[in-house]
C-alpha positions as a Python dict, from the first residue, in 0.01 Angstrom:
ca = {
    (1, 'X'): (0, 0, 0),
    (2, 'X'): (-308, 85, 141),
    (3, 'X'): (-543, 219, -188),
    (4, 'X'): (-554, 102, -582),
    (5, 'X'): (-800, 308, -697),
    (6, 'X'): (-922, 190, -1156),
    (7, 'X'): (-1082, 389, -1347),
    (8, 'X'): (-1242, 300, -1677),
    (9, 'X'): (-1237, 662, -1893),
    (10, 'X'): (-1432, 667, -2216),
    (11, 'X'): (-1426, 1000, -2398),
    (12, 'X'): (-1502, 1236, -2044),
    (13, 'X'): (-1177, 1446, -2032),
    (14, 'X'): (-1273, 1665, -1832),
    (15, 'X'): (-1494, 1504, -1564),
    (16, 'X'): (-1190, 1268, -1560),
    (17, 'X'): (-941, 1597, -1473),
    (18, 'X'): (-1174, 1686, -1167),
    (19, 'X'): (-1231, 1330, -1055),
    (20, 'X'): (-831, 1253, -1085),
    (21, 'X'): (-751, 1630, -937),
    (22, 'X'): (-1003, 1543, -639),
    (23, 'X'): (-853, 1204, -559),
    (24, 'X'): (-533, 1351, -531),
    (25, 'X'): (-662, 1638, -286),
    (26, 'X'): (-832, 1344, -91),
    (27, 'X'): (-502, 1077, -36),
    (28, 'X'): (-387, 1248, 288),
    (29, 'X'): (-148, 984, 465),
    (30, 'X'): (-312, 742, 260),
    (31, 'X'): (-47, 527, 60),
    (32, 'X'): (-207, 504, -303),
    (33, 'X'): (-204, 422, -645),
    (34, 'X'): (-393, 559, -927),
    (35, 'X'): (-472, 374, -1291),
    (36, 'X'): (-665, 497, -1596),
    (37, 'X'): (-756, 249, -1856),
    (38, 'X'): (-805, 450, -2138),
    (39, 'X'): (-1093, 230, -2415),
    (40, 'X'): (-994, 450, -2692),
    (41, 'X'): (-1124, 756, -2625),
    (42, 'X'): (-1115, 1017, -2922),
    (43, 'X'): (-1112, 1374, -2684),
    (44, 'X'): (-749, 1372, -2613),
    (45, 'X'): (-803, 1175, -2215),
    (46, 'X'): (-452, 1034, -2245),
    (47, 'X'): (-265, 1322, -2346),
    (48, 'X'): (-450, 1533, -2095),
    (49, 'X'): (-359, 1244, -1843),
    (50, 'X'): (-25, 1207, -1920),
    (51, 'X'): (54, 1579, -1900),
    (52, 'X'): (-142, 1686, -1603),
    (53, 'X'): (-138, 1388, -1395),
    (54, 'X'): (226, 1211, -1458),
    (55, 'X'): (188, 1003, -1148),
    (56, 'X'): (-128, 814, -1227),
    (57, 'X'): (-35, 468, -1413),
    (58, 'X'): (-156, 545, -1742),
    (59, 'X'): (-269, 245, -1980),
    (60, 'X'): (-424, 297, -2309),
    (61, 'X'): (-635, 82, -2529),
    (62, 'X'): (-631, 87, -2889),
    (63, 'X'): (-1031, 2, -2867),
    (64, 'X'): (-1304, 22, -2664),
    (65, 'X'): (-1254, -276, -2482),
    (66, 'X'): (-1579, -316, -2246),
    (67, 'X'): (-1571, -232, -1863),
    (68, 'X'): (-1436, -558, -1738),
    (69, 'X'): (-1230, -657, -1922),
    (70, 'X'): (-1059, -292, -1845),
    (71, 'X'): (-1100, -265, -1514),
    (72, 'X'): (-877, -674, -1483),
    (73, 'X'): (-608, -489, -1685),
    (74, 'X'): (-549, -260, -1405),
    (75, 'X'): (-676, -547, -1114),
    (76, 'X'): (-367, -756, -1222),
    (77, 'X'): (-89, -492, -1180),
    (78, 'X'): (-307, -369, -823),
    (79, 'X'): (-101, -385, -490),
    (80, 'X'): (-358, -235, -245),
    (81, 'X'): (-483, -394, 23),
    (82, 'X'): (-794, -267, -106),
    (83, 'X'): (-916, -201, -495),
    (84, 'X'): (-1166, 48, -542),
    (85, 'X'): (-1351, 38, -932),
    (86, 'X'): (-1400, 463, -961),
    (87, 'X'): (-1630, 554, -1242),
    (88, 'X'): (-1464, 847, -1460),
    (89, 'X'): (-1798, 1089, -1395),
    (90, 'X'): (-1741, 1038, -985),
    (91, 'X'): (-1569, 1348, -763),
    (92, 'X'): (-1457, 1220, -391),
    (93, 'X'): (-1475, 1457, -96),
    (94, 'X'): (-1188, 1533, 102),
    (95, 'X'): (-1254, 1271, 315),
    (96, 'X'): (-1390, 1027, 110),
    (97, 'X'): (-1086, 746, 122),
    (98, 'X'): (-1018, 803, 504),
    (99, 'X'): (-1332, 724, 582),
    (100, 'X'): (-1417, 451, 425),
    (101, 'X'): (-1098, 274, 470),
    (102, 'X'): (-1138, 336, 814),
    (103, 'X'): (-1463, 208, 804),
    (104, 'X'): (-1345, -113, 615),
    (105, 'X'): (-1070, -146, 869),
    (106, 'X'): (-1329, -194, 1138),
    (107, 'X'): (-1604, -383, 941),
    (108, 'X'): (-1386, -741, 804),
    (109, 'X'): (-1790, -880, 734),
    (110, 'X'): (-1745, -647, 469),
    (111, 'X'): (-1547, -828, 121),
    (112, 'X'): (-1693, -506, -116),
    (113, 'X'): (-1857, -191, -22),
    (114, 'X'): (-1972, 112, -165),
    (115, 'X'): (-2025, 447, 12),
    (116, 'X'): (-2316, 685, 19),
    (117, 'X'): (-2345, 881, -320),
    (118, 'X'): (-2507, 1210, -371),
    (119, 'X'): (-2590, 1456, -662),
    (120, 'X'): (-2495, 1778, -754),
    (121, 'X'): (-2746, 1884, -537),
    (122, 'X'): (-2650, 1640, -267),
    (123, 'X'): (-2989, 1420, -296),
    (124, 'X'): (-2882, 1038, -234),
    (125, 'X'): (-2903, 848, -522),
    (126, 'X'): (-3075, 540, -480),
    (127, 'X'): (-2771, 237, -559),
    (128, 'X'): (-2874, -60, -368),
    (129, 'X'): (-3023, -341, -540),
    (130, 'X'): (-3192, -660, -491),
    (131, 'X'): (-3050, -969, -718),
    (132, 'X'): (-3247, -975, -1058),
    (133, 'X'): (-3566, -1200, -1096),
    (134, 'X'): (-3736, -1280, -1365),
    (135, 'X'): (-4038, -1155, -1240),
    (136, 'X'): (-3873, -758, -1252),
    (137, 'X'): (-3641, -771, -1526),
    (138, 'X'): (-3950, -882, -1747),
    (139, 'X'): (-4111, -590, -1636),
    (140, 'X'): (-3804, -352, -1761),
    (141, 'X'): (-3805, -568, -2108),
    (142, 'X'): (-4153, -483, -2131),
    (143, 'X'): (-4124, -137, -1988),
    (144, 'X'): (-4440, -209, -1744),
    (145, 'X'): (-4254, 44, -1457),
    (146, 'X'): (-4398, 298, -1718),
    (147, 'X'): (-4780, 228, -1651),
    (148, 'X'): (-4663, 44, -1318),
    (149, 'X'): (-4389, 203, -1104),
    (150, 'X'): (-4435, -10, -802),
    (151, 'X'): (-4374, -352, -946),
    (152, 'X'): (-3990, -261, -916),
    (153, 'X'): (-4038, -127, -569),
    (154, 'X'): (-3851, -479, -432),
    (155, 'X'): (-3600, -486, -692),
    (156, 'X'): (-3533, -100, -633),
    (157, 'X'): (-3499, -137, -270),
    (158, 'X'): (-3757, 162, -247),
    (159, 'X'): (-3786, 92, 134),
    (160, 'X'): (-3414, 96, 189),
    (161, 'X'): (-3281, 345, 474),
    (162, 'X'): (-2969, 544, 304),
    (163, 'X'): (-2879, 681, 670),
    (164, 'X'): (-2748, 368, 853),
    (165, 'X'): (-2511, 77, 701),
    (166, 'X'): (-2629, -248, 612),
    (167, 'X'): (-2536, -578, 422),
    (168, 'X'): (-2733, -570, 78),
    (169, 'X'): (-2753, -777, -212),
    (170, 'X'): (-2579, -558, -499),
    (171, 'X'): (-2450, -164, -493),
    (172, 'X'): (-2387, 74, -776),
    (173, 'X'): (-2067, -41, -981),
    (174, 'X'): (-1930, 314, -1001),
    (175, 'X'): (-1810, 298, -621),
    (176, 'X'): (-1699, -81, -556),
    (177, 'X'): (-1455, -85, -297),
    (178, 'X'): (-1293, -479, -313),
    (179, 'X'): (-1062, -641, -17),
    (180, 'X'): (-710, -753, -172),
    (181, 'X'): (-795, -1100, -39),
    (182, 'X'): (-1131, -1149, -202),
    (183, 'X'): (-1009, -1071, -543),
    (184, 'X'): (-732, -1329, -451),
    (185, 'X'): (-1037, -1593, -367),
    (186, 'X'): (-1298, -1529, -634),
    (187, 'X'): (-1126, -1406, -935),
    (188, 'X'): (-1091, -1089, -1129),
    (189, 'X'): (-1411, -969, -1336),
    (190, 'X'): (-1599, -1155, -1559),
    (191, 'X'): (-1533, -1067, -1902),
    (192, 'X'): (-1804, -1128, -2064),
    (193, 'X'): (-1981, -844, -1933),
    (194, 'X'): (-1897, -607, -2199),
    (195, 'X'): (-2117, -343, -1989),
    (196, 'X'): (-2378, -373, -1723),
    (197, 'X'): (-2436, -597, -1496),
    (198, 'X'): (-2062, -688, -1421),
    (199, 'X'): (-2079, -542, -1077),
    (200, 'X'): (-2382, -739, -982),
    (201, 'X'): (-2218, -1080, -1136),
    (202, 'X'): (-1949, -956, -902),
    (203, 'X'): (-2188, -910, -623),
    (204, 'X'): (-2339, -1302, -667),
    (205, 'X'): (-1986, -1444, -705),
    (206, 'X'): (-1920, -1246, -356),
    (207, 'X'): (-2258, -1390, -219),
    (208, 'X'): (-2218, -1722, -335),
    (209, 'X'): (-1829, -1789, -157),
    (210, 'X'): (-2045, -1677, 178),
    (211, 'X'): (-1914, -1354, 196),
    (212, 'X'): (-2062, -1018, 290),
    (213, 'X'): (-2159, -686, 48),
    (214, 'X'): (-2231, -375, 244),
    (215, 'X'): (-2370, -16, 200),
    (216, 'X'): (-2205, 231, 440),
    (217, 'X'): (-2313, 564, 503),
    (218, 'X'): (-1962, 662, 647),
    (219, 'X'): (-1850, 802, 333),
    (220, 'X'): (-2021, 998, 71),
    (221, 'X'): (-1883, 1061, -324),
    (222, 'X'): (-2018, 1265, -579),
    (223, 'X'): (-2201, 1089, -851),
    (224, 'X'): (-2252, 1274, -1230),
    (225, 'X'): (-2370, 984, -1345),
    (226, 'X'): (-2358, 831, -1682),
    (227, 'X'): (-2135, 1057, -1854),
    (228, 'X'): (-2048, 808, -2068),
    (229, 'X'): (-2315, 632, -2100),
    (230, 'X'): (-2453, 897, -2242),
    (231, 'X'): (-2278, 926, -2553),
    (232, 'X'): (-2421, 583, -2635),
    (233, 'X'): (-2664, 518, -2927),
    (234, 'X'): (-2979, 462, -2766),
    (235, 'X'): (-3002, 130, -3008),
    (236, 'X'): (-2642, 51, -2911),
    (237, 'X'): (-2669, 98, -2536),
    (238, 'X'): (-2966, -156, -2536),
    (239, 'X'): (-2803, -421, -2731),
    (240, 'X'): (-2547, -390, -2374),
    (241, 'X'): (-2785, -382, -2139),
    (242, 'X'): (-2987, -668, -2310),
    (243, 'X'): (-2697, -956, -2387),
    (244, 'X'): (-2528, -865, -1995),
    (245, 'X'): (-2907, -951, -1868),
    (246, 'X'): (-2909, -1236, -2101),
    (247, 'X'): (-2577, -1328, -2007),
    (248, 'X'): (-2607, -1269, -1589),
    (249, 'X'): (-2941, -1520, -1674),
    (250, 'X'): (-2755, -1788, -1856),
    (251, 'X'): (-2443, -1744, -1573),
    (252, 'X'): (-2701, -1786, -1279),
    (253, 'X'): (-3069, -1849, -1319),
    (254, 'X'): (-3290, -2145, -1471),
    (255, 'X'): (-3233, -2218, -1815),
    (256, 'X'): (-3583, -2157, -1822),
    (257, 'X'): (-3574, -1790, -1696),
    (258, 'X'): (-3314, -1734, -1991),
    (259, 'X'): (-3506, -1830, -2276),
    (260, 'X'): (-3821, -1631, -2137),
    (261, 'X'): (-3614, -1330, -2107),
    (262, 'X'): (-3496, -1410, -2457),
    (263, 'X'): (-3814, -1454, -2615),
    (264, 'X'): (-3967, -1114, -2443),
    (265, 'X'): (-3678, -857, -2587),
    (266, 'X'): (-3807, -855, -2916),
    (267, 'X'): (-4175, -786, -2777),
    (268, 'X'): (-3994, -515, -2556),
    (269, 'X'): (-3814, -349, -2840),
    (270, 'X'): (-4123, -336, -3034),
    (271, 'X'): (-4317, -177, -2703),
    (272, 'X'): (-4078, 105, -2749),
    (273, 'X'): (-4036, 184, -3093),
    (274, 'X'): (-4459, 209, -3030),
    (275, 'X'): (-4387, 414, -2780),
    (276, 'X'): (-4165, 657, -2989),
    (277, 'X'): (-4413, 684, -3258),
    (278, 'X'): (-4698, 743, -3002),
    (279, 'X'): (-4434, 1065, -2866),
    (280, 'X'): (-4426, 1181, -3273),
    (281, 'X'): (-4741, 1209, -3353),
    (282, 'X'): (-4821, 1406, -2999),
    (283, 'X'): (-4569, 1614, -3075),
    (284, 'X'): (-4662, 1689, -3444),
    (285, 'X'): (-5028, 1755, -3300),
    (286, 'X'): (-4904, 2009, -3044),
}
């Protein structure tokens, strides 16, 4: 088989109907497999699934189990010679899979790649990453980029040409195309990563068994982004974001670097609930 395409589907029905509706206008002579992993979602997206899309592989969790840890459920029943991790809020073109299998098929330096993704408008969206250091992630704990954009111009990869492909250090989790054979060397996803940084743990692991990430502008997908994410808490969505960076620290950086990072999040949590008052009391003058 040539394609497993996962995707993770958290209460987006419907940008999960056009997604799964475009993938199936997109297959051409591909030989494919579709799976939704279902965390619980409470809009009906396994009934609509089941009923509209019988031939997608269909597995449904009685909780919200985390992004890895969903996406292995599918990995271990994959048979593709490649895997690609879809987000729910993504919509391919036409030619989407061709091309980047095609791509893949001529480019073996490449053990993961993601394509070129574009807005509703069809602006790029800037994916590629460097790896974290403490140097920027303190700055996001301590929301500096706010008085200082530029200190995350490295980390951003502001200086990074979209038009031509090139190894990089991380891409954008929602389009992570993965070679049969490297999932077979390095493993499944880590679990721990309830959500966030999973995809650039993945990335290191990839780096680390001297293998090869790459951005290709071949291929372009459309990118909602966030749908999900954005039915998050704000409260609950940091407590994610700041135990995966904690975590991705522990997994790979000084011990040092972990315990400064530690020590900073309270500071940066009080930063913004500073900031939030400070947005009140403008408001409630104007």
């Amino acid at each position: 088989m040539d394609l497993s395409i996962i995707i993770i589907s958290w209460n987006v029905k419907e940008k999960l109907k056009e997604n799964l509706a475009a993938l199936l206008k997109s297959a051409g002579g591909l030989s494919y497999e579709i799976f939704v992993v279902d965390n619980a979602s409470a809009d009906e997206t396994a009934e609509m699934v089941r009923h509209d899309f019988p031939e997608v592989k269909l597995i449904v969790n009685k909780k919200n189990l985390g992004f890895a840890k969903a996406n292995n459920q599918a990995l271990k029943q994959a048979t593709g010679r490649y895997v690609l991790l879809l987000n729910p809020d993504m919509k391919v073109f036409p030619d989407t899979l061709s091309k980047m299998l095609n791509w893949l098929d001529a480019n073996h330096q490449a053990a993961v790649a993601g394509c070129k993704l574009v807005n509703e408008h069809g602006e790029i969206i800037k994916q590629v990453r460097c790896f974290p250091t403490l140097a920027d992630q303190l700055a996001i704990v301590l929301k500096l980029p706010h008085l200082f954009p530029e200190v995350l111009n490295n980390y951003l990869r502001n200086d990074f040409n979209y038009e031509k492909s090139a190894a990089v250090d991380s891409i954008r989790g929602g389009f992570f195309m993965i070679r049969r054979e490297i999932i077979e060397k390095i493993g499944l996803l880590d679990e721990r990563f309830f959500l966030w940084f999973e995809e650039v743990d993945y990335c290191q692991r990839v780096k680390r068994a001297g293998l090869e990430v790459w951005y290709t502008n071949s291929a372009k997908c459309l990118d909602y982004i966030g749908q999900s994410f954005k039915q998050l808490n704000r409260g609950v969505a940091q407590k994610y974001f700041r135990d995966s960076m904690l975590k991705y620290f522990k997994k790979w950086r000084p011990g040092c670097e972990y315990v400064v990072l530690k020590l900073a999040w309270p500071i940066g949590l009080l930063i913004a609930k500073l900031g939030d008052v400070m947005k009140i009391k403008s408001k409630t003058r104007t």
